[in-house]
C-alpha positions in Angstrom: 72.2 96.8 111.1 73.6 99.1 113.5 74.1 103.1 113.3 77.6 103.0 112.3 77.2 99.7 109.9 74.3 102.0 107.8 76.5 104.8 107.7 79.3 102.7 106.8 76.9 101.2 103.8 76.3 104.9 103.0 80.0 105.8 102.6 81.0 103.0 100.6 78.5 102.6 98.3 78.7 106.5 97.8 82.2 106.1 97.1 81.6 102.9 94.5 78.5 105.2 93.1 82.0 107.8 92.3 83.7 105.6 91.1 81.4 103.8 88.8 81.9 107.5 87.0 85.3 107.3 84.8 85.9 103.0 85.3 85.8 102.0 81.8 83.7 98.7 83.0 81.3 97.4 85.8 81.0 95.1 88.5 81.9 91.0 87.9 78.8 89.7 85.1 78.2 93.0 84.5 77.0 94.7 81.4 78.1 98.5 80.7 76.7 100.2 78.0 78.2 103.7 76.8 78.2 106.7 74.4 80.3 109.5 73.5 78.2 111.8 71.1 79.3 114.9 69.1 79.5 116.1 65.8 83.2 115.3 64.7 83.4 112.5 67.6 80.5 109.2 68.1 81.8 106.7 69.9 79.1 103.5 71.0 80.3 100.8 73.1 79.1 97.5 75.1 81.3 94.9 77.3 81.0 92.6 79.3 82.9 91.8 82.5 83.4 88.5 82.3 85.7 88.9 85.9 86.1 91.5 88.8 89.1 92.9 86.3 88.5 92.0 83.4 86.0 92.7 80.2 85.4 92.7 76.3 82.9 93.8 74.0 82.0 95.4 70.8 83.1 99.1 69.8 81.8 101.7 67.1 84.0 104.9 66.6 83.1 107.4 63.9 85.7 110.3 63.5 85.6 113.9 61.3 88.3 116.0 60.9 88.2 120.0 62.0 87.4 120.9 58.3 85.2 118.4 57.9 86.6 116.7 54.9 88.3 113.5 56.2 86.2 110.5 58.0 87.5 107.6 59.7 84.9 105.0 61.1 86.7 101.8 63.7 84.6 98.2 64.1 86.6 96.4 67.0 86.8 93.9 69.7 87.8 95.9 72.5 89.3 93.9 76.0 89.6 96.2 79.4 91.7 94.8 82.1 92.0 96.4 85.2 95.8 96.2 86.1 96.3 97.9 89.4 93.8 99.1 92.2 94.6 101.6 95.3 91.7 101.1 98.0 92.2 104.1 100.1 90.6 105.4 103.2 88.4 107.9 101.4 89.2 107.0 97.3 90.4 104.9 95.2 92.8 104.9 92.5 93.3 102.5 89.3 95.1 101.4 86.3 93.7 99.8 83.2 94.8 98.7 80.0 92.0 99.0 77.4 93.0 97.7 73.9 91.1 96.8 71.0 91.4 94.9 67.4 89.4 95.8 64.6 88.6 97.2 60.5 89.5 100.6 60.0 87.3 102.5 56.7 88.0 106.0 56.0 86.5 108.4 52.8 90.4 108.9 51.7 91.7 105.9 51.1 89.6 102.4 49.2 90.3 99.2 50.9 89.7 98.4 54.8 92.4 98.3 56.8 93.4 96.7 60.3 93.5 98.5 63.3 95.1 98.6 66.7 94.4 100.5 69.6 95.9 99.6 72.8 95.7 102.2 75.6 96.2 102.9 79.3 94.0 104.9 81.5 95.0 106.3 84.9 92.2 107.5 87.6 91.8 108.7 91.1 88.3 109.4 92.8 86.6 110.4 95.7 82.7 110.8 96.5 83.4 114.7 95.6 86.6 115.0 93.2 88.0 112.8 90.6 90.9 112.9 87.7 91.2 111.1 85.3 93.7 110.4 82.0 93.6 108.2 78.9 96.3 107.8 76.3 94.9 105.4 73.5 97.0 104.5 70.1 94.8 104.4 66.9 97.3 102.8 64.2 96.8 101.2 60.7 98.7 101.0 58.0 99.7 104.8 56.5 97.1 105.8 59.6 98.3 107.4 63.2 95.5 109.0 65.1 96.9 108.4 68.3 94.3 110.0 71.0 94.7 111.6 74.7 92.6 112.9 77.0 92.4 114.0 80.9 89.3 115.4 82.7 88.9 116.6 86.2 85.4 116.6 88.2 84.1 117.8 91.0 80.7 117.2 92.7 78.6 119.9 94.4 77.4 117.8 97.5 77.6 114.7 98.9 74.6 112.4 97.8 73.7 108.7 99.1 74.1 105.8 97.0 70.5 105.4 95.5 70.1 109.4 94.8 71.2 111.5 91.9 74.4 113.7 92.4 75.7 116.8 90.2 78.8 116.9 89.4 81.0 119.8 87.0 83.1 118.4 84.7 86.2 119.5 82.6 87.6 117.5 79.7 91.1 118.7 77.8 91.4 115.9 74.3 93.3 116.0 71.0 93.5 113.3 68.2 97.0 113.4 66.1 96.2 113.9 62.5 92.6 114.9 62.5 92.5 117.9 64.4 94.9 120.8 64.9 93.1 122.0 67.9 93.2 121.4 71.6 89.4 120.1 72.4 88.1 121.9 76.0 85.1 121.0 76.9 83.0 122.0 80.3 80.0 119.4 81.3 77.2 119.1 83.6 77.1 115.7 84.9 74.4 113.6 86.7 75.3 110.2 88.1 73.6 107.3 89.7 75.0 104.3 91.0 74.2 102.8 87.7 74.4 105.2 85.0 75.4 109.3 84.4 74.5 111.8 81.6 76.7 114.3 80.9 76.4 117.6 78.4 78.4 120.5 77.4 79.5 122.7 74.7 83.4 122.6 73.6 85.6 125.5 72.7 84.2 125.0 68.8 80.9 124.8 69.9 80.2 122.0 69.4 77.3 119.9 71.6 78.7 117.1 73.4 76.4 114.3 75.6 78.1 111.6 77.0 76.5 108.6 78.7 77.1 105.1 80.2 74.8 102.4 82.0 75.5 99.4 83.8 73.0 96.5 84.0 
């Protein structure tokens, strides 16, 4: 390979290492495996992508209000689709639809109830900066938890594909109905071109660790 073709291989799969960072699933027969950890918020998930665009898998949600008295846990199917994708000269930008069916339990109420949660998510990255925002529906009958979220990132250097970059991390989130307050959390995130950790400590101070990996 020529000069320019490895440093062409370097850019781009630098920039797919980026975006691997907020896409809600992996490459075509991939297998992404991901977590979202804290005490009034664990969310564990797996899917597969059975396409370039398209994927399904198992969820597991567990939910706590602010005062701690009200739970809600969510057992669904969950189907990603990616509906729109911008290939830029230096990022990229997409649109998905992630939507799920599923059982709803909660400590306030007896019988299980069904669940939808259809959602769209809205991204734009680069190898150094990316934004990101999610608005997700969490109905049931009697039930409206309805979720958003939007997080901004930055790295602290460029980094080639196979080596660990740093990146900082803000995420802004609030659930309807289980928590009065605006969630702000800063993170410390380390990615790959397979998998990232991320921690950080929210305005409640609360610990939050994050974590996906794709196989």
């Amino acid at each position: 390979m020529s000069r320019w073709g490895r440093v062409w291989a370097v850019a781009v799969g630098a920039l797919m290492s980026a975006c691997s960072s907020a896409a809600p699933m992996g490459f075509k027969e991939s297998w992404m495996v991901m977590g979202d950890l804290s005490p009034n918020w664990r969310e564990g998930f797996v899917n597969y992508a059975f396409t370039a665009r398209d994927a399904v898998g198992p969820s597991l949600l567990y939910m706590r209000s602010d005062d701690k008295r009200t739970t809600r846990e969510v057992t669904e199917l969950v189907y990603t689709r990616l509906l729109k994708r911008w290939n830029l000269p230096h990022a990229q930008a997409n649109v998905w639809f992630i939507g799920g069916v599923g059982a709803l339990r909660g400590n306030d109420f007896s019988r299980t109830r069904a669940m939808a949660t259809p959602g769209i998510q809205v991204d734009y990255e680069t190898t150094r900066f990316y934004a990101s925002a999610l608005a997700r529906l969490y109905r049931a009958e009697g039930v409206n938890h309805d979720y958003a979220a939007a997080r901004v990132g930055f790295s602290f250097f460029e980094a080639d594909y196979d080596e660990v970059q740093p990146w900082a991390v803000l995420e802004v989130r609030r659930m309807r109905g289980l928590s009065d307050m605006l969630e702000v959390t800063p993170m410390l995130r380390l990615i790959h071109n397979r998998y990232f950790v991320e921690a950080g400590v929210n305005n409640a101070r609360q610990l939050r660790f994050n974590f996906m990996y794709t196989f």
